[in-house]
ROZA-539999 format. One record per residue (C-alpha): residue number from 1; residue in three letters; x, y, z. Coordinates in steps of 0.1 Angstrom, whole numbers. Each point is the difference from the previous one (the first is absolute). Layout:
<atoms>
[atom NUM; 'ALA'; [X; Y; Z]] ...
</atoms>
This chain:
<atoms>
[atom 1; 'UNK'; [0; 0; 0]] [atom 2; 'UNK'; [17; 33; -9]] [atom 3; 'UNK'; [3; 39; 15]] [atom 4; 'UNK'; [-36; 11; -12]] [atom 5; 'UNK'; [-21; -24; 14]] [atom 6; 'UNK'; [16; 6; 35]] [atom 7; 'UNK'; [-1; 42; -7]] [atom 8; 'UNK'; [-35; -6; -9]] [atom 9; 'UNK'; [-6; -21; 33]] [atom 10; 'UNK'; [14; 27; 26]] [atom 11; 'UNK'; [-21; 30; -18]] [atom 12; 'UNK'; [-29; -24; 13]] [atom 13; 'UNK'; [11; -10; 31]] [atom 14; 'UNK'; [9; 38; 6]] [atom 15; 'UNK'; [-33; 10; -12]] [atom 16; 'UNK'; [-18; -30; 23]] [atom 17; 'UNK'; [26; 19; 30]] [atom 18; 'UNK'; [8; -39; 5]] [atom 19; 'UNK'; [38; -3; 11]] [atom 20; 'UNK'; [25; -26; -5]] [atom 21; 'UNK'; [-5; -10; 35]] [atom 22; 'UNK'; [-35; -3; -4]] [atom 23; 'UNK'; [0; -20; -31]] [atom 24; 'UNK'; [28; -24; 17]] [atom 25; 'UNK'; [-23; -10; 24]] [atom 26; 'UNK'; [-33; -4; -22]] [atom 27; 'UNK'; [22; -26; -18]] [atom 28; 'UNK'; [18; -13; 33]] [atom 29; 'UNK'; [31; 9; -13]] [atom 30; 'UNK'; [26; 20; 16]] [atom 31; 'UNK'; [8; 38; -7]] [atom 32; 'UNK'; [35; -3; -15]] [atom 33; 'UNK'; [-13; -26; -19]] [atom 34; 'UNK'; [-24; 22; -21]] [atom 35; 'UNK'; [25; 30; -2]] [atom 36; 'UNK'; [27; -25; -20]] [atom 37; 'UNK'; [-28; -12; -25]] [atom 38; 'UNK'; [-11; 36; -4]] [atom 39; 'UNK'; [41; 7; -1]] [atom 40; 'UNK'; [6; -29; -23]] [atom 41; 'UNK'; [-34; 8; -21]] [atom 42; 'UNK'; [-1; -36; -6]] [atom 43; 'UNK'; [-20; -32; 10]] [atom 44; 'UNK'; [-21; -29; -15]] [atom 45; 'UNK'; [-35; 6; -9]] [atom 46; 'UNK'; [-14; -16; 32]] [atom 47; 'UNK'; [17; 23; 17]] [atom 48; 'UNK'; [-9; 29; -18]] [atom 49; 'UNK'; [-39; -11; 3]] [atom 50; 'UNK'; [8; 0; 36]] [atom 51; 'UNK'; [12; 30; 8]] [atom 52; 'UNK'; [-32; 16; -24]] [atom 53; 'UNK'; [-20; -21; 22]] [atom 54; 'UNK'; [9; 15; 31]] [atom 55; 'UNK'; [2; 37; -16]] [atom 56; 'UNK'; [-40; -4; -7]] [atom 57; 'UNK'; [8; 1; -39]] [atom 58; 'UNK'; [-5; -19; -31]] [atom 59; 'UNK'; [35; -10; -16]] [atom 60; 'UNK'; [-21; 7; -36]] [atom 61; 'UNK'; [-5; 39; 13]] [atom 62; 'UNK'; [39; 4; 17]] [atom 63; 'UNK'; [5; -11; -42]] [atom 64; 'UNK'; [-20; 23; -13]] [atom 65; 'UNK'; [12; 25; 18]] [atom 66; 'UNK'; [38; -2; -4]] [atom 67; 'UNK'; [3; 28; -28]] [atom 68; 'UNK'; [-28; 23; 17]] [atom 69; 'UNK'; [20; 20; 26]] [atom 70; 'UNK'; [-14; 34; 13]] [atom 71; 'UNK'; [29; 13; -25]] [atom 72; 'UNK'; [11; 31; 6]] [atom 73; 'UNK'; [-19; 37; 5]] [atom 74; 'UNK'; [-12; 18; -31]] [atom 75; 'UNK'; [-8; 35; -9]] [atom 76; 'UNK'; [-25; 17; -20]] [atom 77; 'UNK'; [15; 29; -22]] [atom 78; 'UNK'; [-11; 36; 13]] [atom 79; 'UNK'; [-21; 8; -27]] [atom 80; 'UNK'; [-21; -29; 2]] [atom 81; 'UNK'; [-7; 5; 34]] [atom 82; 'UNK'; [-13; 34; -7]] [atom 83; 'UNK'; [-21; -8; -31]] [atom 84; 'UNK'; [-14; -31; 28]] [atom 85; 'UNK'; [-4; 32; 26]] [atom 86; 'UNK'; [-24; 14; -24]] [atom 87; 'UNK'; [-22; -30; -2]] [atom 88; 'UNK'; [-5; -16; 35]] [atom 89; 'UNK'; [-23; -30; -16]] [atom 90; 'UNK'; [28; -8; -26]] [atom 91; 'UNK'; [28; 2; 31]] [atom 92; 'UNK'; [-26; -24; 17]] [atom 93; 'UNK'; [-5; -25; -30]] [atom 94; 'UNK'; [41; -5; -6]] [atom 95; 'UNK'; [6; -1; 42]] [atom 96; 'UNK'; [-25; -29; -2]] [atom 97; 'UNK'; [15; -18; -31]] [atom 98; 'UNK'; [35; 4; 19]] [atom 99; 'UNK'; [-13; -16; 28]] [atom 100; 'UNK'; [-9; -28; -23]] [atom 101; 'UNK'; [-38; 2; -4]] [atom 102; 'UNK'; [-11; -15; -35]] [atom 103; 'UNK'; [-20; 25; -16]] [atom 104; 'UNK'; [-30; -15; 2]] [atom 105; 'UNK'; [7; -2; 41]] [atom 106; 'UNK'; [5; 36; -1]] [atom 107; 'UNK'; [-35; 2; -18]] [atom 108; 'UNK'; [-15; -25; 24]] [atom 109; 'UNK'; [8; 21; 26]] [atom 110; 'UNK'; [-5; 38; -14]] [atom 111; 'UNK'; [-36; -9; -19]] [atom 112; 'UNK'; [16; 9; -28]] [atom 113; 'UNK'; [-13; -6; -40]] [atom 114; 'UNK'; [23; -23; -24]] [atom 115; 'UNK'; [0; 37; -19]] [atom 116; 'UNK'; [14; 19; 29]] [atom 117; 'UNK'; [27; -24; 12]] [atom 118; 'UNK'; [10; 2; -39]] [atom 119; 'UNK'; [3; 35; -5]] [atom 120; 'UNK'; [23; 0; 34]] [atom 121; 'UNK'; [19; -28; -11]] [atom 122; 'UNK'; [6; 18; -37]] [atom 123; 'UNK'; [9; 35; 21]] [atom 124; 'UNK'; [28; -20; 16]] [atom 125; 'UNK'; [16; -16; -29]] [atom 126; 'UNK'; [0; 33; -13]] [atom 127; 'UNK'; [21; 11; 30]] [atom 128; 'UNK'; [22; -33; -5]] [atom 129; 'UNK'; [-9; -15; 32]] [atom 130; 'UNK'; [-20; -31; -13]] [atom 131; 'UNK'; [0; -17; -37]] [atom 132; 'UNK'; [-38; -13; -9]] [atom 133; 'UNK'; [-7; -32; -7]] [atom 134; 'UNK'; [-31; -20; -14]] [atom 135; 'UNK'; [-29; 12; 11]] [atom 136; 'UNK'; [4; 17; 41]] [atom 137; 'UNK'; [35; -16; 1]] [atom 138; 'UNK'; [30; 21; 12]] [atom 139; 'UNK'; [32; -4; 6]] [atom 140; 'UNK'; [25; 25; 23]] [atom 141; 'UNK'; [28; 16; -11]] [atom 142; 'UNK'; [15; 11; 30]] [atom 143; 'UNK'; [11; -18; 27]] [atom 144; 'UNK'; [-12; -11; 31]] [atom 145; 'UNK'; [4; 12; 30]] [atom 146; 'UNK'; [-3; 40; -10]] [atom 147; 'UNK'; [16; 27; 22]] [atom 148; 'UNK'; [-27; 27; -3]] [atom 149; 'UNK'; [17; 38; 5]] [atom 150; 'UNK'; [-23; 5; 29]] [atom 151; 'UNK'; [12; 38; 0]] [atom 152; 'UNK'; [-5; 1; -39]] [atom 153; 'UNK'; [-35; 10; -15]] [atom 154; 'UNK'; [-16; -31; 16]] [atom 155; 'UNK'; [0; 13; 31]] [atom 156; 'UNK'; [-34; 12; 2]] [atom 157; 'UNK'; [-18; -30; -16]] [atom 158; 'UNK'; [19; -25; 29]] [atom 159; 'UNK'; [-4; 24; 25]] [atom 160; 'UNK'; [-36; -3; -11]] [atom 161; 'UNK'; [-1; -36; -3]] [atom 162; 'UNK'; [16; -6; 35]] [atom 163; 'UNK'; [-27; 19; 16]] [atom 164; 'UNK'; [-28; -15; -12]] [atom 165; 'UNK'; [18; -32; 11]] [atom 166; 'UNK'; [5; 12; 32]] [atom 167; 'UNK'; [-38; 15; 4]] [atom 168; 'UNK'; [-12; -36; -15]] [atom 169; 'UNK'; [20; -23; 25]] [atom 170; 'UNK'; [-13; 22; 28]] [atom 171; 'UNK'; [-38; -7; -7]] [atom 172; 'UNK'; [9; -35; -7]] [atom 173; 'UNK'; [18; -14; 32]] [atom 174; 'UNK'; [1; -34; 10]] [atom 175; 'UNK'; [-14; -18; -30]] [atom 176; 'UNK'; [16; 14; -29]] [atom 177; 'UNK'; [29; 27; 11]] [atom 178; 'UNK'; [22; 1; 24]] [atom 179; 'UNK'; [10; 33; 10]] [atom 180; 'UNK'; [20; 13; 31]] [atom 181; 'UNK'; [13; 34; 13]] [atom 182; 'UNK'; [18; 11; 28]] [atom 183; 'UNK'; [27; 21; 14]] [atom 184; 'UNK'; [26; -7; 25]] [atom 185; 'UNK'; [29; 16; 11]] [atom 186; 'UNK'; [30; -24; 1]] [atom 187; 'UNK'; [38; 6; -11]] [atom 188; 'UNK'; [15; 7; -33]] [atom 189; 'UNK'; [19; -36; -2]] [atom 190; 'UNK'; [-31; -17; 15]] [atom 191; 'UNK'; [-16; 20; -33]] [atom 192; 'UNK'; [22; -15; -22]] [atom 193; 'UNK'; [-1; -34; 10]] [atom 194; 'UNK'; [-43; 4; -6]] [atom 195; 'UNK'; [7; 14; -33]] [atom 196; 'UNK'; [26; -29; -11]] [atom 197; 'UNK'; [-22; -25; 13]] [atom 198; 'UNK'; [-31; 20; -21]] [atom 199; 'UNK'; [19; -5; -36]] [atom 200; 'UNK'; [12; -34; 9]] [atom 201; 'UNK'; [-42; -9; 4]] [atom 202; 'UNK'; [-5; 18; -36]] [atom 203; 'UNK'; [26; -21; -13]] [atom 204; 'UNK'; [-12; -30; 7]] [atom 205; 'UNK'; [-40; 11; -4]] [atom 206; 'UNK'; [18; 8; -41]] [atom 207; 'UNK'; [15; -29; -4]] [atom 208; 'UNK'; [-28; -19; 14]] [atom 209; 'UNK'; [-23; 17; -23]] [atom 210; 'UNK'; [25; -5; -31]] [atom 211; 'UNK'; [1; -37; 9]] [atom 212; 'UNK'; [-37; -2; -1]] [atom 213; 'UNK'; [-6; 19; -30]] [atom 214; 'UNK'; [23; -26; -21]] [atom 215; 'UNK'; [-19; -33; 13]] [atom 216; 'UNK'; [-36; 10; 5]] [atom 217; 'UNK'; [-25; 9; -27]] [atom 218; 'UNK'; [-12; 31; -5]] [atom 219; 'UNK'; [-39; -9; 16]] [atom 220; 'UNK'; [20; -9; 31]] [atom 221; 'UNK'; [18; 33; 11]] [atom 222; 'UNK'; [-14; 32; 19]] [atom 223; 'UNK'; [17; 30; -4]] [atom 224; 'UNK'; [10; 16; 33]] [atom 225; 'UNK'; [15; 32; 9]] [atom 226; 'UNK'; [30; 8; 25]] [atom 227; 'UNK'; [4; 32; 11]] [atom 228; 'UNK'; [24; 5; 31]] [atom 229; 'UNK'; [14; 37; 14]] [atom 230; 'UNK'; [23; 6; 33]] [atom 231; 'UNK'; [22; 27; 7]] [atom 232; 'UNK'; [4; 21; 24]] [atom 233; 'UNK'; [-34; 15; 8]] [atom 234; 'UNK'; [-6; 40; -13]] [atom 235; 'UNK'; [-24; 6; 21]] [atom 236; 'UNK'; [-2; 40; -11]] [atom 237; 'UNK'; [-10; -14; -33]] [atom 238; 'UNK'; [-26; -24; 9]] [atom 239; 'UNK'; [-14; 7; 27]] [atom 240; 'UNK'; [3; 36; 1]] [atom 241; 'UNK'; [-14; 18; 36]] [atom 242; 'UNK'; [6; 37; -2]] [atom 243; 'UNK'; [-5; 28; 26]] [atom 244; 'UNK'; [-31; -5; 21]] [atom 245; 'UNK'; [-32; 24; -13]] [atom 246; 'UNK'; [6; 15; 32]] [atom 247; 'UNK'; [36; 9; 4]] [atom 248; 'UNK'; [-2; 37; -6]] [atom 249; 'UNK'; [36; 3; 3]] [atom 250; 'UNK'; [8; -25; -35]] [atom 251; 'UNK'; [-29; 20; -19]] [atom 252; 'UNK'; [15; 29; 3]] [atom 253; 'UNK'; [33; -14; -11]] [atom 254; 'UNK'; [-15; -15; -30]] [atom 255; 'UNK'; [-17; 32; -9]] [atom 256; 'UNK'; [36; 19; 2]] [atom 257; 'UNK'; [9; -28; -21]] [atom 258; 'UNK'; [-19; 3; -26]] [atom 259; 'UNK'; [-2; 42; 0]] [atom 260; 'UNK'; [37; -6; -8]] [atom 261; 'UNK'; [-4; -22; -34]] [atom 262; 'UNK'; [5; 25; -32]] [atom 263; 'UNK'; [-37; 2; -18]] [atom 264; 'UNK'; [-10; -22; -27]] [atom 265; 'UNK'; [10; 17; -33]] [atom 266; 'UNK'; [-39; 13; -19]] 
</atoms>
């Protein structure tokens, strides 16, 4: 058994979060032993079957898989993304293709007519992001994952979209949505070690999702949204308190204040 098979089995076992450890003892085996057949990348077929077995995959899918890594980031040239700017619903259509809806997903879940999801499909092959096929076929031509400029022209429409996320996951608790907020006060390296452990979960939720999206028909994925924020809280932005109505003393400052602004030009 060669390299790719066994570079193919640790993207799953990393995207499963299952260690070497883990997996030595779901096949009774010792840990040193499965670090020198993953350092060796080689063992008999009964082996192999084994140790996909114990992961909680199908050999056929770890296969399948071998030339479908993540691969690197991608970018979208500048003017594309501000001719995409100009037409949220367009900017919508190509984020869901890129996120490996079928077209005819996309118009499963949008209501949309066979004559829309063509016209939006022809306005992006005109953009070269797509090439049409037969009938509501597509193909990309960028690559996935894309690095969206979120301080590009963008900004507004994910801005948007993250809000309405955020307002839907609130009124949805429990059964569909998670959603939690809070703020604590803790030090910078504690911080840190939150916000490490953070993009180590996204990792894995990716590669988990990449994995899925290569062995599972189309019918049998959901689409779901992450969006995660932490830093240190600015609390004058978001929750902003000001002078209280009846402190006389910061009225009369603000009114100095704003006696002293030059006037508006007529």
């Amino acid at each position: 058994m060669n390299g790719p098979i066994f570079e193919a089995l640790k993207r799953t076992l990393k995207a499963k979060g299952v260690t070497y450890r883990e997996l030595g003892e779901r096949m009774g085996v010792s840990e040193p032993t499965v670090k020198r057949i993953f350092h060796e990348k080689n063992c008999k077929l009964d082996r192999l079957v084994e140790i996909c077995a114990a992961a909680g995959v199908e050999l056929e899918n770890v296969l399948g898989s071998m030339n479908r890594g993540p691969g690197p980031v991608n970018h979208i040239a500048p003017e594309i993304e501000r001719r995409l700017a100009g037409r949220p619903a367009l900017l919508f259509v190509f984020v869901m293709l890129s996120e490996k809806f079928t077209p005819q997903g996309i118009m499963r879940s949008q209501g949309l007519s066979e004559a829309s999801m063509f016209l939006y499909l022809r306005d992006l092959e005109e953009l070269d992001l797509i090439a049409l096929g037969r009938g509501l076929s597509a193909k990309l031509l960028v690559e996935t994952p894309i690095h969206w400029n979120f301080e590009g022209p963008l900004r507004p429409l994910f801005e948007m979209t993250n809000k309405n996320f955020i307002g839907w996951a609130i009124t949805h608790l429990e059964r569909e949505a998670t959603f939690v907020s809070f703020s604590r006060r803790m030090r910078p390296e504690t911080a840190e070690m939150v916000r490490r452990e953070a993009e180590e979960l996204a990792d894995r939720a990716k590669l988990l999702a990449h994995h899925d999206q290569h062995t599972t028909p189309e019918d049998g994925l959901v689409g779901y949204k992450w969006t995660f924020a932490f830093g240190a809280t600015p609390f004058e932005a978001i929750m902003p308190i000001g002078p209280h109505p009846r402190d006389a003393g910061a009225r009369m400052k603000d009114q100095a204040s704003e006696a002293k602004r030059p006037p508006l030009p007529a």
